[in-house]
Backbone as CSV, one residue per row, in Angstrom:
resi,resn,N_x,N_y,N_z,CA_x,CA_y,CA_z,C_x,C_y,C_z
1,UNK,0.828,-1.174,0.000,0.000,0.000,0.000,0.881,1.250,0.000
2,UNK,0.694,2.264,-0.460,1.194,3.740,-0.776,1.244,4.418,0.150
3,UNK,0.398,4.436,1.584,0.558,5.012,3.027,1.441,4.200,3.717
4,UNK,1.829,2.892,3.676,2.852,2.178,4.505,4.055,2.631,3.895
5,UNK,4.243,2.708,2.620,5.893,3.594,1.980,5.686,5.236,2.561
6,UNK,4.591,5.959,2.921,4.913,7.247,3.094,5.109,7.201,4.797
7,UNK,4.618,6.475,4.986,4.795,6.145,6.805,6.332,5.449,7.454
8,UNK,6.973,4.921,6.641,7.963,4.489,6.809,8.793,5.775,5.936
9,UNK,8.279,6.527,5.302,9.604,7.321,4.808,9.571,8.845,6.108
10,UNK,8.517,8.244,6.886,8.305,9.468,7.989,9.047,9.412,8.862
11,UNK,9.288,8.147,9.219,10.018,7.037,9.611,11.466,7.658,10.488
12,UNK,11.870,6.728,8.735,13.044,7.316,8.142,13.916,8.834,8.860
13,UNK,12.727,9.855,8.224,13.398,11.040,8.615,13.307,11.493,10.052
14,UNK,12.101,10.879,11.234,12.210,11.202,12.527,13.440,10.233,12.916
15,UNK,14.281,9.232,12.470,14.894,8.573,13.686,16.441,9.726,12.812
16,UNK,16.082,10.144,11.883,17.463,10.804,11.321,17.504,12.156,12.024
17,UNK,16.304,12.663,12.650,16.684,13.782,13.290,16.647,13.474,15.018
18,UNK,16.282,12.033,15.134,16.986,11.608,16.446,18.319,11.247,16.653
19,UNK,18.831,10.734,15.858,20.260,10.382,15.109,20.737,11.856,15.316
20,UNK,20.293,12.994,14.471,21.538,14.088,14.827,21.261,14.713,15.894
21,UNK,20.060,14.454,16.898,20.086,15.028,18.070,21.039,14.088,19.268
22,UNK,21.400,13.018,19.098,22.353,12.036,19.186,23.928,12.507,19.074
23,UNK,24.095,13.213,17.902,25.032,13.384,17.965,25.885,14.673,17.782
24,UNK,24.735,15.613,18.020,24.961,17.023,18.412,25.080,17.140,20.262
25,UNK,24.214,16.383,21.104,24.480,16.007,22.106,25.694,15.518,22.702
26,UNK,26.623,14.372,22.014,27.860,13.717,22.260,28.800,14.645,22.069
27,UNK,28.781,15.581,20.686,29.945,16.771,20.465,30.076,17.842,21.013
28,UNK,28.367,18.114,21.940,28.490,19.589,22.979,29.109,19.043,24.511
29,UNK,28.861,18.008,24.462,29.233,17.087,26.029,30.921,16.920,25.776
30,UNK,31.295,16.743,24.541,33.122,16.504,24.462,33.617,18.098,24.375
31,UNK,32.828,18.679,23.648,32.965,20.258,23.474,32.896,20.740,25.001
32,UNK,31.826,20.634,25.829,31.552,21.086,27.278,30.910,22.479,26.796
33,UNK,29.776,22.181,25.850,28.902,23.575,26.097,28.088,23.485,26.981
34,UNK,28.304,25.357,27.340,27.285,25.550,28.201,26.036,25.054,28.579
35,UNK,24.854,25.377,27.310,23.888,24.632,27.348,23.841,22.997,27.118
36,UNK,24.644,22.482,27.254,24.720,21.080,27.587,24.889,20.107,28.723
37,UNK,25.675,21.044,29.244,26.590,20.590,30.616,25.957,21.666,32.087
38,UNK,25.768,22.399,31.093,24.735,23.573,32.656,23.370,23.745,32.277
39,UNK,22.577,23.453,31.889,21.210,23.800,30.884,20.798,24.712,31.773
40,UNK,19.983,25.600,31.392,19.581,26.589,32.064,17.941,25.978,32.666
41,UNK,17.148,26.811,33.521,15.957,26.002,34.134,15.045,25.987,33.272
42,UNK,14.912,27.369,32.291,13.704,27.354,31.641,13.904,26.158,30.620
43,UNK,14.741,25.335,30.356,14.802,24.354,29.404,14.231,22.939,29.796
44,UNK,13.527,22.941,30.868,13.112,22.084,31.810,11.975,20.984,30.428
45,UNK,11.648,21.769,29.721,10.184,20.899,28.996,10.858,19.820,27.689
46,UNK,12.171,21.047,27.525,12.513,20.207,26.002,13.692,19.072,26.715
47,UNK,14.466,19.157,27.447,15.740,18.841,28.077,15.318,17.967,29.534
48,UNK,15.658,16.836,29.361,15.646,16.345,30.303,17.040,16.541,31.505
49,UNK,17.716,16.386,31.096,18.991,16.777,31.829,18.418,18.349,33.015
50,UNK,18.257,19.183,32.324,17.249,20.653,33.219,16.761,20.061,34.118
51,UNK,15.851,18.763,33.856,14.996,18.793,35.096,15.792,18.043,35.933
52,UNK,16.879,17.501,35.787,17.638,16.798,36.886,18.318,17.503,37.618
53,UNK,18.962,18.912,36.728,19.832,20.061,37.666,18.321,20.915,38.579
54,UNK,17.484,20.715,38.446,16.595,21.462,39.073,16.321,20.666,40.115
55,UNK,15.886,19.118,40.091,15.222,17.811,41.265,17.107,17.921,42.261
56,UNK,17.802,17.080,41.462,19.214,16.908,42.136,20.047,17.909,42.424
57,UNK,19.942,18.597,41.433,20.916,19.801,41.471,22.582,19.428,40.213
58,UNK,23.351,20.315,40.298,24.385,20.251,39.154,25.060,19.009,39.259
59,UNK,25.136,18.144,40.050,26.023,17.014,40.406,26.205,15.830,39.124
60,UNK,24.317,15.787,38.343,23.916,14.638,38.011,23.979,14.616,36.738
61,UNK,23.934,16.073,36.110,23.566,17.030,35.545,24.398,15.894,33.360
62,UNK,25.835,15.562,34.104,26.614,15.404,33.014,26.236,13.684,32.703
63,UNK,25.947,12.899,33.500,25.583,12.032,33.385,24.436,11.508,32.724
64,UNK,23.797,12.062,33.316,22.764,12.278,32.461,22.142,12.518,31.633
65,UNK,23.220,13.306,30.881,22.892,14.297,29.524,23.800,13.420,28.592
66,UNK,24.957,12.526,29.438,25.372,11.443,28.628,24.234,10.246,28.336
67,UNK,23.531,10.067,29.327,22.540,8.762,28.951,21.638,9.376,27.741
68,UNK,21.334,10.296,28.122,20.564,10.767,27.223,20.620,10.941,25.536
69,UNK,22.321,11.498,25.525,22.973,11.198,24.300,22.899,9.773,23.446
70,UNK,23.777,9.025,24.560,24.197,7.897,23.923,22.056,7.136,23.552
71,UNK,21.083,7.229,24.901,19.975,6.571,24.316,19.737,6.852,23.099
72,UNK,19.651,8.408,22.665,19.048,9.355,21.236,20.010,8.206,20.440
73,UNK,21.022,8.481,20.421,21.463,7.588,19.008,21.200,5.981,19.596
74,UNK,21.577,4.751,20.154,20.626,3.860,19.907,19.501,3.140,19.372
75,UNK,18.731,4.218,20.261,16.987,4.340,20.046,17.218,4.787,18.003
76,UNK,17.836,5.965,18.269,17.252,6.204,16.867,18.125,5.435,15.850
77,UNK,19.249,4.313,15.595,20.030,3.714,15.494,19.175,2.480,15.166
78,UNK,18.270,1.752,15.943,17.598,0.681,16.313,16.458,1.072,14.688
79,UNK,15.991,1.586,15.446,14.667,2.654,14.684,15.145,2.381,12.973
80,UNK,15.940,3.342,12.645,16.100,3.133,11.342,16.786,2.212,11.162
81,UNK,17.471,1.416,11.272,18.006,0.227,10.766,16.784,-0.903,10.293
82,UNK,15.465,-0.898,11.494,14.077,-1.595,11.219,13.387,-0.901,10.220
83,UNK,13.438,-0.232,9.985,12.315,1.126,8.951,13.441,0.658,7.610
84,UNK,14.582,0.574,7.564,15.308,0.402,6.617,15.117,-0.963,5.754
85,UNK,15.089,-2.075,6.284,15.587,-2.952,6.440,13.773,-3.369,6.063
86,UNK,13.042,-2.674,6.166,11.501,-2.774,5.954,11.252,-2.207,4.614
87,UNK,11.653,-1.333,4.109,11.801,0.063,3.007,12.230,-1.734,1.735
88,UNK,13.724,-2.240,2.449,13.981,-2.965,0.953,13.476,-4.415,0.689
């Protein structure tokens, strides 16, 4: 059917912009940007890491924003490799 190829090409492009949120995450964490490593509070909705410097405080802050990294690419790693691998 013609909606299962446009649904998988939707696919496709959400795990590719989980993929570079993956790995814009890993290069600000080796980089040590600011907003990566200190997030500010109002970032609390998009950023999970925020809400941990806000519950815990700065301690947890890098760890976290590593799990978070490394899950984004996985998850989105996993994701398209199945959507791919479905596509041929």
């Amino acid at each position: 059917m013609p909606t299962d190829n446009f649904i998988d090409v939707i696919l496709v492009f959400a795990n590719l912009i989980g993929l570079a949120f993956g790995v814009l995450l890993v290069y600000g964490l080796k980089r040590k940007w600011r907003w990566v490593v200190d997030p500010p509070e109002w970032a609390f909705a998009i950023y999970f890491p925020a809400v941990v410097k806000i519950i815990w405080g700065p301690k947890y802050v890098l760890s976290v924003a590593y799990t978070t990294a490394y899950g984004s690419l996985i998850m989105s790693l996993i994701g398209l490799i199945q959507t791919l691998i479905r596509l041929i």
